[in-house]
Backbone as XML, in Angstrom:
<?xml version="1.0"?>
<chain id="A" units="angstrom">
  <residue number="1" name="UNK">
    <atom name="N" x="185.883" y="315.259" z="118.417"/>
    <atom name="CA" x="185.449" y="313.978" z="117.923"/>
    <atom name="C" x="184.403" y="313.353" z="118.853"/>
  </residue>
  <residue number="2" name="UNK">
    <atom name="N" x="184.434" y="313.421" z="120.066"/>
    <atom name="CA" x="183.491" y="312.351" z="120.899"/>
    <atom name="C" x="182.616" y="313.012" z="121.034"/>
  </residue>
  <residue number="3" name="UNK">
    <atom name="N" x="182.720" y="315.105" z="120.760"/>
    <atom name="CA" x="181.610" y="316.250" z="121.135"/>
    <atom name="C" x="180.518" y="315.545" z="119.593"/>
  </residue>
  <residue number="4" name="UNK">
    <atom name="N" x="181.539" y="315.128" z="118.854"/>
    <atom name="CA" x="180.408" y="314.880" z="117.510"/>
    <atom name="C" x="179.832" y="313.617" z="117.814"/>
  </residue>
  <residue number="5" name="UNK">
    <atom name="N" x="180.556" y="312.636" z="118.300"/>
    <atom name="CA" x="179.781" y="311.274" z="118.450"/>
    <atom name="C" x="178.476" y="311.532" z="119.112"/>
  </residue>
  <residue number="6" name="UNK">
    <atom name="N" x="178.927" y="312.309" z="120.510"/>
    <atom name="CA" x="177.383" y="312.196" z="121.178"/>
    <atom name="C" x="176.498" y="313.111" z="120.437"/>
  </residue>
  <residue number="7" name="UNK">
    <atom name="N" x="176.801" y="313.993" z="119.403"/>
    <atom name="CA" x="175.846" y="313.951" z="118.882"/>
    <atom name="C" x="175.166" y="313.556" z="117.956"/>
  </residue>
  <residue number="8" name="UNK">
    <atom name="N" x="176.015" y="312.780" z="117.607"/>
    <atom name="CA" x="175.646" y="311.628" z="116.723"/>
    <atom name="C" x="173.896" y="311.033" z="117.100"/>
  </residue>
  <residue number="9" name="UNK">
    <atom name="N" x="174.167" y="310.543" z="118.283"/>
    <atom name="CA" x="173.118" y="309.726" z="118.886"/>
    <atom name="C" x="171.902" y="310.011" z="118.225"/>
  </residue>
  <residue number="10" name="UNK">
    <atom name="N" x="171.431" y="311.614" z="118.688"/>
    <atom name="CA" x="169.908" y="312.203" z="118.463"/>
    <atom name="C" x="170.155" y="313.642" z="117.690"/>
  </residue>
  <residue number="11" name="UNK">
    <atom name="N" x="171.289" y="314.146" z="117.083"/>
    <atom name="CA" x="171.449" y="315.648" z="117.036"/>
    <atom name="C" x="170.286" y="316.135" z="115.627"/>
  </residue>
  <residue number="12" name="UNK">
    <atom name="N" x="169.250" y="315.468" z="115.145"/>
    <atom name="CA" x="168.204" y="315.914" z="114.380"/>
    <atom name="C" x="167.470" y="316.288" z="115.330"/>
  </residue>
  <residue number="13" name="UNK">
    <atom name="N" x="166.868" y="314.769" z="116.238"/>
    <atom name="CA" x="165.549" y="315.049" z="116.813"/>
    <atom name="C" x="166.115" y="315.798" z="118.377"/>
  </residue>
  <residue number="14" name="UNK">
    <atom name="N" x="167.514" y="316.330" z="118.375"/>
    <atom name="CA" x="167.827" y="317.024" z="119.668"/>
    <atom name="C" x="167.663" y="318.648" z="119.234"/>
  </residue>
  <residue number="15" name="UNK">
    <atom name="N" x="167.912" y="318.599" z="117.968"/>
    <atom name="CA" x="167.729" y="320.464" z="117.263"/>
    <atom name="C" x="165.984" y="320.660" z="117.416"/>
  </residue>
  <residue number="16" name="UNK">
    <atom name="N" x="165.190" y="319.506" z="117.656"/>
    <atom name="CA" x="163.571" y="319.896" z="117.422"/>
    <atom name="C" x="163.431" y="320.121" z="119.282"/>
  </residue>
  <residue number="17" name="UNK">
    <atom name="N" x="163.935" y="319.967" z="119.899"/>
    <atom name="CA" x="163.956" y="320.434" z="121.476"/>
    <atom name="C" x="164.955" y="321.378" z="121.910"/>
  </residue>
  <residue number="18" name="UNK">
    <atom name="N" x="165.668" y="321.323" z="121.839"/>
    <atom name="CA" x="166.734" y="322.296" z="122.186"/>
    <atom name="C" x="166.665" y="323.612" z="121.647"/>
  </residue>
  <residue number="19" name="UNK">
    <atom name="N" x="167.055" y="324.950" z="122.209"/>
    <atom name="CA" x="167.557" y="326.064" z="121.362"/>
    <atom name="C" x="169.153" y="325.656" z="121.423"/>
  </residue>
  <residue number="20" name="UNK">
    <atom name="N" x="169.440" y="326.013" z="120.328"/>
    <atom name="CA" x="171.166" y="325.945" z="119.271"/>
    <atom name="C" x="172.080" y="325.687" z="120.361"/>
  </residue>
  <residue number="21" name="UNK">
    <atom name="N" x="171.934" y="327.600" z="121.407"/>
    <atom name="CA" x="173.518" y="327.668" z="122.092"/>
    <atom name="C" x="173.106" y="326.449" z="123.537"/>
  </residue>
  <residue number="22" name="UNK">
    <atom name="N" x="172.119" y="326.085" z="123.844"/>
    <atom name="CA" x="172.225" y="325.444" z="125.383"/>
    <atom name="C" x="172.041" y="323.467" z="124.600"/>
  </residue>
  <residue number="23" name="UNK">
    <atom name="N" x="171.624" y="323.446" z="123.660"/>
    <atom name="CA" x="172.032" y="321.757" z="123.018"/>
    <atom name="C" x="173.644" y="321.954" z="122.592"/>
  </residue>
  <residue number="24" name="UNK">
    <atom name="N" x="174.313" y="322.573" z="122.516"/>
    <atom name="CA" x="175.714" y="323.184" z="121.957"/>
    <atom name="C" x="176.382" y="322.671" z="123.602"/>
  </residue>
  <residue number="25" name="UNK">
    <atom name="N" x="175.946" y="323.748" z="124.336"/>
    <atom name="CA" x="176.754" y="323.908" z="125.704"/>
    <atom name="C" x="176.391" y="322.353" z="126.454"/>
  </residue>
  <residue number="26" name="UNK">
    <atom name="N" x="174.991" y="321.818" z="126.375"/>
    <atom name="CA" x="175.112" y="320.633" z="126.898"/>
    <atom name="C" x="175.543" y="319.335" z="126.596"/>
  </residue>
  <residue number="27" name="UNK">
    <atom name="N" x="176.097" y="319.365" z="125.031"/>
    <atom name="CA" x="176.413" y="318.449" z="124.887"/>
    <atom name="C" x="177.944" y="318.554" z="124.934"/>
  </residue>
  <residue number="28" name="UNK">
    <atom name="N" x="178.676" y="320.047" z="124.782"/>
    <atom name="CA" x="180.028" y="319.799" z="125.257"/>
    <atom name="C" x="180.087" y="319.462" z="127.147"/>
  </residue>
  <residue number="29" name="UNK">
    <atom name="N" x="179.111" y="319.716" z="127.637"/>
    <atom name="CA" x="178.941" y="319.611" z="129.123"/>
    <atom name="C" x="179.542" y="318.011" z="129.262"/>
  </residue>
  <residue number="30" name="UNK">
    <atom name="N" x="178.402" y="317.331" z="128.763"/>
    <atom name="CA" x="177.985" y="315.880" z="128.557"/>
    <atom name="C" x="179.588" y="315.335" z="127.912"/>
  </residue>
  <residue number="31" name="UNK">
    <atom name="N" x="180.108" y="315.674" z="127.064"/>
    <atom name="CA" x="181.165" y="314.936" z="126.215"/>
    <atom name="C" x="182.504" y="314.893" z="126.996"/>
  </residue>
  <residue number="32" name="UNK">
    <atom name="N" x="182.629" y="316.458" z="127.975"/>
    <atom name="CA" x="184.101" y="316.500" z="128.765"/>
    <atom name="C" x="183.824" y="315.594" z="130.025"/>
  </residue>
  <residue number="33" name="UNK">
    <atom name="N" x="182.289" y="315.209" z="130.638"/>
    <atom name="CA" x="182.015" y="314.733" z="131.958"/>
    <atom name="C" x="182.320" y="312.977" z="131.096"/>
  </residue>
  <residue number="34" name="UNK">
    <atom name="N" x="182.508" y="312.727" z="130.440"/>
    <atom name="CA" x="182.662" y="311.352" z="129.821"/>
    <atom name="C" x="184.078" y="311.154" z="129.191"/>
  </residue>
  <residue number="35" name="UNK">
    <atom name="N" x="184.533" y="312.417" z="128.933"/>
    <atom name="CA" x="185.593" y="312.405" z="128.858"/>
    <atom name="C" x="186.761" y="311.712" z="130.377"/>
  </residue>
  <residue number="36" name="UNK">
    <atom name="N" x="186.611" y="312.662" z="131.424"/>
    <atom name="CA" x="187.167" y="312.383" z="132.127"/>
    <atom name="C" x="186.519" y="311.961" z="133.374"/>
  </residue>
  <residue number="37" name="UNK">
    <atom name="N" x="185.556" y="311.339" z="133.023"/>
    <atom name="CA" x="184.791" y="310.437" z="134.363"/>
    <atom name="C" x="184.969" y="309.252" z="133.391"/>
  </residue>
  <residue number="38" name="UNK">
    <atom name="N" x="185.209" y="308.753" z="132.671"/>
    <atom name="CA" x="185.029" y="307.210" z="131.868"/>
    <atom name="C" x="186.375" y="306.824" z="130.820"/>
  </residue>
  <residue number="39" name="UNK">
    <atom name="N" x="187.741" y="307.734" z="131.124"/>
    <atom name="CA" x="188.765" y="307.423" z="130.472"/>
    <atom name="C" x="189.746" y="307.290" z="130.850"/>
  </residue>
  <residue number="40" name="UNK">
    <atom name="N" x="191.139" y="306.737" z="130.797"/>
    <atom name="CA" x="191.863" y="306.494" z="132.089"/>
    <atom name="C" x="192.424" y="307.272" z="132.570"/>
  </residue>
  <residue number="41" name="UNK">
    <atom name="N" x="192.811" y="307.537" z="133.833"/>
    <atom name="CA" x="193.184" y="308.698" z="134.130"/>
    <atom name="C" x="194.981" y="309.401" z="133.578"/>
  </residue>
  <residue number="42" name="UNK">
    <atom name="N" x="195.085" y="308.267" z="133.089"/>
    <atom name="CA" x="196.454" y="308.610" z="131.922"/>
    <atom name="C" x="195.878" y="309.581" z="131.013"/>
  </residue>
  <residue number="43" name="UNK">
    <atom name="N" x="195.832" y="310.945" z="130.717"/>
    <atom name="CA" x="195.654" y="311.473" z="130.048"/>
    <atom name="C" x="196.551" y="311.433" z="128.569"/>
  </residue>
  <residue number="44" name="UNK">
    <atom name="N" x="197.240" y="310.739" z="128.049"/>
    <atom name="CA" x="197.999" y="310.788" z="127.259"/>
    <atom name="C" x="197.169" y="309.768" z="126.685"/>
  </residue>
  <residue number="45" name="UNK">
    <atom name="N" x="197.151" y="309.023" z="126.988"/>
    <atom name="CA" x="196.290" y="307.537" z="126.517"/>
    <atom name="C" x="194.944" y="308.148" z="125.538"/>
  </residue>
  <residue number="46" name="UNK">
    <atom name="N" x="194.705" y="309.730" z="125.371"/>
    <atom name="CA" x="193.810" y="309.917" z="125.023"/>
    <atom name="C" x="194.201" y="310.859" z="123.622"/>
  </residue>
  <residue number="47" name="UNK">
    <atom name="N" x="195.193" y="310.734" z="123.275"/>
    <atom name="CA" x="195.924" y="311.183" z="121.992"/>
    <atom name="C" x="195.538" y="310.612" z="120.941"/>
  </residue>
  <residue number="48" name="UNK">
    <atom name="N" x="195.112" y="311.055" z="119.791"/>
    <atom name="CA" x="195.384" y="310.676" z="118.702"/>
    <atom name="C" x="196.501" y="310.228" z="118.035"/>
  </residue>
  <residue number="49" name="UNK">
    <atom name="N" x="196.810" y="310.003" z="116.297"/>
    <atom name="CA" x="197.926" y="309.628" z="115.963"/>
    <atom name="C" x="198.577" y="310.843" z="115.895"/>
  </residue>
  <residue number="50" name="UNK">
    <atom name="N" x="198.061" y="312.041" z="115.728"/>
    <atom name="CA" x="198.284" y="313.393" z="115.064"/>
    <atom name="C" x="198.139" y="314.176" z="115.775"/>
  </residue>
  <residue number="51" name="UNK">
    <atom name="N" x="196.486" y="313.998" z="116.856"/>
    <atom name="CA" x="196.214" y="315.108" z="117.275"/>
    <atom name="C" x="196.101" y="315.145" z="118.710"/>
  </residue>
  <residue number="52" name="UNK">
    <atom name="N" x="196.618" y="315.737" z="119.333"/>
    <atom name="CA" x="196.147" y="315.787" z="121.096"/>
    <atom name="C" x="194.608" y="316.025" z="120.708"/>
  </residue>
  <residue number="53" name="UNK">
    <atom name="N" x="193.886" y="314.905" z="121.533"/>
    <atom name="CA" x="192.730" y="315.487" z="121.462"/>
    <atom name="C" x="191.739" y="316.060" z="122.409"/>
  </residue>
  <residue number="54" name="UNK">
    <atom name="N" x="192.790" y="315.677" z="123.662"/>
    <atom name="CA" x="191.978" y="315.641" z="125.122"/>
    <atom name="C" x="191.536" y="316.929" z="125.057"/>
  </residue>
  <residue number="55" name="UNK">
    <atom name="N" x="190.748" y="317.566" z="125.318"/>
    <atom name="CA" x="190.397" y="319.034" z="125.746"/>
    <atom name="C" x="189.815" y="319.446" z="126.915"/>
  </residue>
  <residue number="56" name="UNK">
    <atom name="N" x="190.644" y="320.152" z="127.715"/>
    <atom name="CA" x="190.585" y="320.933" z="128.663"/>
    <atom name="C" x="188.886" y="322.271" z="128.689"/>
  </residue>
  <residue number="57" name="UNK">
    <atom name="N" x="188.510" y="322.319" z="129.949"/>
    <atom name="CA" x="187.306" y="323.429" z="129.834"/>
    <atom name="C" x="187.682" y="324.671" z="129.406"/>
  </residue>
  <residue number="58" name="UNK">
    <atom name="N" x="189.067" y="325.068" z="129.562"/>
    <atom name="CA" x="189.297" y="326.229" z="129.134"/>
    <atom name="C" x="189.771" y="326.579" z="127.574"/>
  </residue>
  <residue number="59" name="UNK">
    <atom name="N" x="189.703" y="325.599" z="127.230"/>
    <atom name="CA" x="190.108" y="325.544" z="125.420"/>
    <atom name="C" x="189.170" y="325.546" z="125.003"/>
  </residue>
  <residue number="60" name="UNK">
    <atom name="N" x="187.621" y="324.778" z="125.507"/>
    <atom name="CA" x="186.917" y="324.437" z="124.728"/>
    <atom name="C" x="186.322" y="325.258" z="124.100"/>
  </residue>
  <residue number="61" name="UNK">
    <atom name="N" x="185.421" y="325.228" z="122.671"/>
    <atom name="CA" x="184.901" y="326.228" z="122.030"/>
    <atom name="C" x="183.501" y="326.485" z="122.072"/>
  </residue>
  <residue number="62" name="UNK">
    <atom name="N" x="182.812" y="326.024" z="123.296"/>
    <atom name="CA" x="181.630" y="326.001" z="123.258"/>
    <atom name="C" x="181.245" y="326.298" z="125.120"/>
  </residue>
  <residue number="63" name="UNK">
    <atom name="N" x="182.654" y="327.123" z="125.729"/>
    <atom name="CA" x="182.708" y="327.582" z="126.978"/>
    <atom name="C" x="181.614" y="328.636" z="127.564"/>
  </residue>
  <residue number="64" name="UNK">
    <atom name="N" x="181.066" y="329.316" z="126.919"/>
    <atom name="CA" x="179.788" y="330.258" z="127.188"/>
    <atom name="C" x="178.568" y="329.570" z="127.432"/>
  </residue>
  <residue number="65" name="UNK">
    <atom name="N" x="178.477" y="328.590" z="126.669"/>
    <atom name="CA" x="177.400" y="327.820" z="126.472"/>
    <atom name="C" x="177.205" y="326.520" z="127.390"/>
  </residue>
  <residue number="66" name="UNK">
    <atom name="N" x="178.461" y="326.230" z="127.548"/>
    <atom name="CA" x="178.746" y="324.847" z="128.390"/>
    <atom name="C" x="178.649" y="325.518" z="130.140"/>
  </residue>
  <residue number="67" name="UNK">
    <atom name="N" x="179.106" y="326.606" z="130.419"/>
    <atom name="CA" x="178.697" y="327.503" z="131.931"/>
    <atom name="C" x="177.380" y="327.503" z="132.174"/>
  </residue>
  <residue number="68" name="UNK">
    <atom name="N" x="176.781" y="327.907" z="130.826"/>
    <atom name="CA" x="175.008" y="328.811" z="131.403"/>
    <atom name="C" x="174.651" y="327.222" z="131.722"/>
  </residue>
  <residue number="69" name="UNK">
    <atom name="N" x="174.765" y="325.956" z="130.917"/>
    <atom name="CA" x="174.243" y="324.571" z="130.519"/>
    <atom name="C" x="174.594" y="323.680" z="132.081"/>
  </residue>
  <residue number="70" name="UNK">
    <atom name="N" x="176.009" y="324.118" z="132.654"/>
    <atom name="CA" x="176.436" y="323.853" z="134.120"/>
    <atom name="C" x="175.867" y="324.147" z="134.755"/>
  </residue>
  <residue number="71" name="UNK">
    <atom name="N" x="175.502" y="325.595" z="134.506"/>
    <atom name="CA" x="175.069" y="326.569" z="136.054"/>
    <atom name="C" x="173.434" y="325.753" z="136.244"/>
  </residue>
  <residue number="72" name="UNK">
    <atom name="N" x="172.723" y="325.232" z="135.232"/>
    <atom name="CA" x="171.052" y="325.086" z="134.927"/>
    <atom name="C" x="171.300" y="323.724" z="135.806"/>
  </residue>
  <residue number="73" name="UNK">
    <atom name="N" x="172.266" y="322.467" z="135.385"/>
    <atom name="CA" x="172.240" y="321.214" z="136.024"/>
    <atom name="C" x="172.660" y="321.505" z="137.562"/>
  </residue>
  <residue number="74" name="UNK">
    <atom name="N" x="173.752" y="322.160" z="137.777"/>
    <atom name="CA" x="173.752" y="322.271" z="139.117"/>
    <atom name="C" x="173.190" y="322.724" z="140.182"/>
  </residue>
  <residue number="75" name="UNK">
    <atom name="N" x="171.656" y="323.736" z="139.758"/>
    <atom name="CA" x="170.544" y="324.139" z="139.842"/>
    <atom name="C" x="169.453" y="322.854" z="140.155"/>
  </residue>
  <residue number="76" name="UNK">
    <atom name="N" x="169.587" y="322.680" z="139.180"/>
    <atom name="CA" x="168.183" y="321.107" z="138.805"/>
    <atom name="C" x="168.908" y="320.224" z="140.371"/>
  </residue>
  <residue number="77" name="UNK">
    <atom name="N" x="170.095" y="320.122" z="140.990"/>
    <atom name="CA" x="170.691" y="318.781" z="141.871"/>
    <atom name="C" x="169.939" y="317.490" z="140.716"/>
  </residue>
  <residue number="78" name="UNK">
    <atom name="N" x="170.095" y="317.831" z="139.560"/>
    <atom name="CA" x="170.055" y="316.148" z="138.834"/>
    <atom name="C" x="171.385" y="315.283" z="138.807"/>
  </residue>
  <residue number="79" name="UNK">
    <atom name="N" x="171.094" y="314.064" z="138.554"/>
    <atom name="CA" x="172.059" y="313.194" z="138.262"/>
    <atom name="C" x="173.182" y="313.616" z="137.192"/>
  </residue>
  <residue number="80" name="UNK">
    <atom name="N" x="173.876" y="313.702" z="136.851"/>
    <atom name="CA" x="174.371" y="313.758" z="135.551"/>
    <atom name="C" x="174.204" y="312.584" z="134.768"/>
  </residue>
  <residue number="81" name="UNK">
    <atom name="N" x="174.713" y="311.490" z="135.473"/>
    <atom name="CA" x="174.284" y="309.813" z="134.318"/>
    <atom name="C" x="172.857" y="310.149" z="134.252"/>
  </residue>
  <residue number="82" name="UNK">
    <atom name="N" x="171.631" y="310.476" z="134.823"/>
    <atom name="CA" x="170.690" y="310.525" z="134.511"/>
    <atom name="C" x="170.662" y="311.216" z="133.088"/>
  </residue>
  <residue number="83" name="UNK">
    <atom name="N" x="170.911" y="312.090" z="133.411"/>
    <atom name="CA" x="170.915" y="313.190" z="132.158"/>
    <atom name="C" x="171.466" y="312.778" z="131.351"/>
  </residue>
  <residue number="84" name="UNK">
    <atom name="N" x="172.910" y="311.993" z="131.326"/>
    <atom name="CA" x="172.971" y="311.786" z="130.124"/>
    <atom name="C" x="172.303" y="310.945" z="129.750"/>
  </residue>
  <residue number="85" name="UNK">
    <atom name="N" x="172.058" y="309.968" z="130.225"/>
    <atom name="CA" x="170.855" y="308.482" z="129.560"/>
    <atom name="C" x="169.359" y="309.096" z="129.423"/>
  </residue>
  <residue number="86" name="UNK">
    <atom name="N" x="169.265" y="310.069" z="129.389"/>
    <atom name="CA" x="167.739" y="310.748" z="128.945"/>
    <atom name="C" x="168.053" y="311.589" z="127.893"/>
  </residue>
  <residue number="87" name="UNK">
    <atom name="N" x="169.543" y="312.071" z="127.648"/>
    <atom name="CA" x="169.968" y="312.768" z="126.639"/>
    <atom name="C" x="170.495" y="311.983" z="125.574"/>
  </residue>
  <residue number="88" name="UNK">
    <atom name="N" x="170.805" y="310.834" z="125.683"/>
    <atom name="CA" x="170.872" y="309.593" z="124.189"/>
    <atom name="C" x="170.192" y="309.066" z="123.633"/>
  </residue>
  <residue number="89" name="UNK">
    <atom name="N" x="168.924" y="309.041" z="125.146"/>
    <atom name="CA" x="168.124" y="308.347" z="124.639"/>
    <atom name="C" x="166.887" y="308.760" z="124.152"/>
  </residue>
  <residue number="90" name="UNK">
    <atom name="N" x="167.227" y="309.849" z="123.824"/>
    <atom name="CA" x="165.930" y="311.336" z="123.361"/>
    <atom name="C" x="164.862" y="311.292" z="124.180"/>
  </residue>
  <residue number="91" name="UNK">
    <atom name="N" x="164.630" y="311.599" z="125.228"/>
    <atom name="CA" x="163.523" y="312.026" z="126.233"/>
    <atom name="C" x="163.000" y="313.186" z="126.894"/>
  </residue>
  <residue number="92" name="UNK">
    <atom name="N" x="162.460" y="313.793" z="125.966"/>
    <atom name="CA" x="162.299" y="315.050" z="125.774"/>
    <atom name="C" x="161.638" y="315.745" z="127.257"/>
  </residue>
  <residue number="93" name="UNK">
    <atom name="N" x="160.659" y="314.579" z="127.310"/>
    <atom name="CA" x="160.131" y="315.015" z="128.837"/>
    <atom name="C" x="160.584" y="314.866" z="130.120"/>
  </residue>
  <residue number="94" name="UNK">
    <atom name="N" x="161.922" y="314.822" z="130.295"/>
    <atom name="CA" x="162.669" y="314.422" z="131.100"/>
    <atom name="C" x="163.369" y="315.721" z="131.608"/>
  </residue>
  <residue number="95" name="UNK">
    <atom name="N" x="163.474" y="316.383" z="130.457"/>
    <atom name="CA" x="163.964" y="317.997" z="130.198"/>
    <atom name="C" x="163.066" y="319.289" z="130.213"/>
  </residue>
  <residue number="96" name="UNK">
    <atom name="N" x="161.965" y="319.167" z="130.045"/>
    <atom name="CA" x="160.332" y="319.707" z="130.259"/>
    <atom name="C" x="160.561" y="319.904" z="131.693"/>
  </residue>
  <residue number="97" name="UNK">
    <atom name="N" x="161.303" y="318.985" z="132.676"/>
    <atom name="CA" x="160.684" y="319.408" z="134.003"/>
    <atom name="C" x="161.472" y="320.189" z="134.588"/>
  </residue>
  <residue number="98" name="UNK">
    <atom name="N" x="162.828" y="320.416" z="134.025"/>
    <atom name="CA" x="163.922" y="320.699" z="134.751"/>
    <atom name="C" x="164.716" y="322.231" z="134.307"/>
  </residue>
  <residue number="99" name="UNK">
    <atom name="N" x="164.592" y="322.314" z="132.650"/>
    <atom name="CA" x="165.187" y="323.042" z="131.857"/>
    <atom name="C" x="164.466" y="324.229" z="131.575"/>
  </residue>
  <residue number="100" name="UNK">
    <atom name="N" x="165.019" y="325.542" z="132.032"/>
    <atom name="CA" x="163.967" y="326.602" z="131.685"/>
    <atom name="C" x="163.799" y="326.758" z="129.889"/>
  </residue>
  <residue number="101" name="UNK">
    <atom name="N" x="162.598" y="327.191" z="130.124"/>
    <atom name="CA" x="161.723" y="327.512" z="129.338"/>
    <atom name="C" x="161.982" y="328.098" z="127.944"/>
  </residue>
  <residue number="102" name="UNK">
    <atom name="N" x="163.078" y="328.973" z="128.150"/>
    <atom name="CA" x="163.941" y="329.915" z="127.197"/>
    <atom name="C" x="165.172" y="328.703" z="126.116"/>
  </residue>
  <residue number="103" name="UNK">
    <atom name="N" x="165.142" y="327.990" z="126.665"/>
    <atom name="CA" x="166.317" y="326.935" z="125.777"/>
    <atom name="C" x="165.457" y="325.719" z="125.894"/>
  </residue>
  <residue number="104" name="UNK">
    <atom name="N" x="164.575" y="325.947" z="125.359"/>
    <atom name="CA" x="163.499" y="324.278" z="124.945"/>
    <atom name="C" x="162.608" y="325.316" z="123.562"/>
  </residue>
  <residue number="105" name="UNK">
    <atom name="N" x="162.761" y="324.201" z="122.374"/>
    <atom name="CA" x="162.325" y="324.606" z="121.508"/>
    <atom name="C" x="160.364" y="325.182" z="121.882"/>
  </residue>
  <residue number="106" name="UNK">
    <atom name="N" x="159.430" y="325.848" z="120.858"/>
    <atom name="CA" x="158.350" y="326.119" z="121.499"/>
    <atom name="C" x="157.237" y="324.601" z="121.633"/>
  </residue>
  <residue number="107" name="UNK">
    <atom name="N" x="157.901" y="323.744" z="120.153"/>
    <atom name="CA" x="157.202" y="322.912" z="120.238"/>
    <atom name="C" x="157.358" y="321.743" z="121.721"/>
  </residue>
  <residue number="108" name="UNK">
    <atom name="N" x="158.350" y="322.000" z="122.335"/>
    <atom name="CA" x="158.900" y="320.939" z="123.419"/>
    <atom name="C" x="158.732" y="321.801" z="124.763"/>
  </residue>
  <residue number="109" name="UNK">
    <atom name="N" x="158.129" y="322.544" z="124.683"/>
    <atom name="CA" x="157.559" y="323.328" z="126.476"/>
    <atom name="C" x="156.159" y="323.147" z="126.423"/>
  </residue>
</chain>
């Protein structure tokens, strides 16, 4: 649910920059670092009526993608709040400087 909210934000004009699997892996990157950097640390508190929803890195379904998308930021030494407030707020050239070449659409390199 919150992997869909954030992409809620930009996920049209984020498919015209991104290739598929590293906008996939960064935005589950982005959704678990907000998950548990910005929720209380009661993990229960994060249940649905129905559904556990918290998700762990090792459940997640977008774990291949969310590593290569880790390994690139922890590379870059960027901010992460940076990133994400350049990643809501669609700033394409923000990602031009940092993100290889191979996972940026052709029109966005």
């Amino acid at each position: 649910m919150v992997h869909e909210i954030l992409h809620s934000q930009n996920l049209k004009r984020n498919k015209e920059i991104f290739e598929n699997d590293f906008l996939e892996g960064l935005n589950e990157f982005l959704t678990i670092w907000l998950i548990e950097n910005y929720t209380k640390k009661d993990k229960k508190s994060f249940r649905t009526y129905k559904t556990n929803f918290f998700i762990r890195i090792p459940v997640n379904s977008y774990k291949k993608e969310m590593k290569k998308v880790e390994s690139i930021i922890k590379n870059s030494k960027k901010d992460i709040r940076e990133i994400y407030l350049n990643y809501i707020n669609l700033n394409p050239e923000f990602f031009r400087n940092w993100v290889p070449k191979e996972y940026l659409l052709k029109t966005t390199r």
